[in-house]
C-alpha positions, 0 to 999 in steps of 0.5 A: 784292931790291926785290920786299919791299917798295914805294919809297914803303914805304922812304920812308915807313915805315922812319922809325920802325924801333923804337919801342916795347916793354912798360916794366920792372917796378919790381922790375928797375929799383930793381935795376939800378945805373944810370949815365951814360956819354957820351950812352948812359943805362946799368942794370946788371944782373945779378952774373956771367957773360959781359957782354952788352950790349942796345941798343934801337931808334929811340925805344925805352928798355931797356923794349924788353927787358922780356921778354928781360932776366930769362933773360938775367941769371941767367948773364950781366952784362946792360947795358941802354942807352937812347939820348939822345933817347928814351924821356925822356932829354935830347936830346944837344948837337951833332950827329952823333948816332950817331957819338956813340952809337958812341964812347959804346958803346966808352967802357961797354965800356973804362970797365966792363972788359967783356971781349968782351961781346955786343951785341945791337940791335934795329933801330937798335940793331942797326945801331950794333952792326954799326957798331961791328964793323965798326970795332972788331972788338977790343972785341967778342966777337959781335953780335946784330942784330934786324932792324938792318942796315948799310943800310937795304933798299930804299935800297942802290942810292941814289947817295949824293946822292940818299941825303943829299937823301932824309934830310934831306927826311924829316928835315925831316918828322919833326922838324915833327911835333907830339906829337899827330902824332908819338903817331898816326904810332907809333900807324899804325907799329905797327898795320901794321909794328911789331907783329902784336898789333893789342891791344898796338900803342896800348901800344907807340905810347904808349911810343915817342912819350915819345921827342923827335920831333927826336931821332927825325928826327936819328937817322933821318936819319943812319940812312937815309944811312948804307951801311957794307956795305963795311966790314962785311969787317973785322967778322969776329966772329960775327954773328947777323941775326934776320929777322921774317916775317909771311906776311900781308904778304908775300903783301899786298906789292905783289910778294910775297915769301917767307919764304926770299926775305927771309931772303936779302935780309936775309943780301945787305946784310950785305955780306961780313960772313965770320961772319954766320948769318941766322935767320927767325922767325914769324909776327913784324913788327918788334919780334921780341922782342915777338911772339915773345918764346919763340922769340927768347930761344931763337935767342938762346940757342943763339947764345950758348951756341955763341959 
């Protein structure tokens, strides 16, 4: 449904698509084993339960889980990644840096012993999950994404050349920002997309540009140029989309739009994903688990006591 939102919006706006969260407690992490498993920074957590595997968003660190982690572990195995790149660990060499990403998270989940974990993404992390189901359906036992989808709206009827010209233009972009610049484009991300706490939002910008604003570009690049809804047919796992709504903007869009309606557009790019639910929460931008952290954790929890 092109109606949510304005080209210039999927352009311009969708660059940062999760980039901050509140930062662990001492406690948690001197808790946490800590390892490194290919470019993925990796804290486990937790002594027993099904393994559940969290995955934050473009700029994000596991800290993006802060609110959700401590329920979840009291009856599950909770790994926490933190991407190559952000929030202060060393950019990974080469390229391509989701497929690495990927190929990362299916070594956690063989290296660990990981019997059927779920994923849960939010954002980017929520579309490398999806990715991984849609390829290796085996490792998997269901995936939570929180507003990360196999194609990002606005752009799923792009030729592929116009999708790569597109990437690599706003790459170039992001990637020339100086640190100052990068602090104030998290900054006006969160006050008008990231989240409707206008008092946390310089928290959260501050936690997203700790971030490598190249790493950033590259991951976005990749992110914009990718279109897997084909492919989503082989993920036949349960997979539950998490769809934020906040009535202000849509009503403030330049064609408004519904809660029902997005809700639906989400559940259209999923592809032909067969075992896909889509859930709405508000009032909630972005960062689902932020704004409302009570009804996020309960979406969470009736799907996995249900999976």
């Amino acid at each position: 449904m092109r109606t949510l939102q304005n080209r210039r919006f999927a352009v311009t706006t969708i660059v940062a698509l999760a980039l901050a969260g509140l930062g662990m407690s001492q406690a948690s992490a001197s808790e946490a084993a800590a390892m490194q498993v290919g470019t993925l920074s990796v804290q486990r957590h937790g002594t027993h339960g099904r393994p559940v595997i969290l995955i934050p968003g473009l700029g994000s660190g596991a800290w993006a889980w802060q609110q959700t982690l401590p329920a979840l572990v009291r009856n599950h195995v909770v790994y926490t990644v933190t991407l190559a790149g952000f929030d202060g660990t060393p950019v990974p060499a080469g390229s391509e840096y989701l497929a690495q990403a990927e190929r990362s998270l299916a070594r956690l989940i063989t290296d660990q012993h990981l019997d059927k974990p779920v994923l849960v993404g939010h954002s980017l992390g929520g579309t490398l999950a999806l990715k991984l189901a849609s390829e290796q359906p085996q490792l998997l036992g269901a995936v939570v994404a929180v507003d990360g989808l196999p194609v990002l709206p606005l752009t799923e009827n792009l030729p592929p050349a116009q999708r790569g010209a597109m990437a690599q233009a706003m790459k170039a972009q992001l990637a020339s920002a100086w640190p100052a610049q990068f602090q104030a484009q998290q900054l006006a991300y969160m006050q008008s997309i990231g989240t409707i706490d206008p008092k946390r939002a310089p928290e959260y910008a501050r936690l997203s540009a700790r971030s490598d604003p190249k790493a950033v570009a590259q991951y976005m690049a990749e992110d914009l140029a990718l279109d897997f809804r084909a492919q989503m047919k082989n993920a036949t796992l349960p997979i539950l989309e998490i769809s934020p709504y906040y009535a202000p903007d849509g009503k403030a869009a330049r064609q408004p739009y519904t809660e029902a309606q997005k809700a639906a557009y989400w559940k259209s790019l999923l592809g032909d994903a067969p075992n896909a639910t889509v859930v709405s929460i508000s009032p909630s931008r972005h960062f689902v688990m932020l704004d409302q952290p009570r009804k996020f954790q309960q979406a969470l929890d009736s799907f996995l006591k249900s999976h």
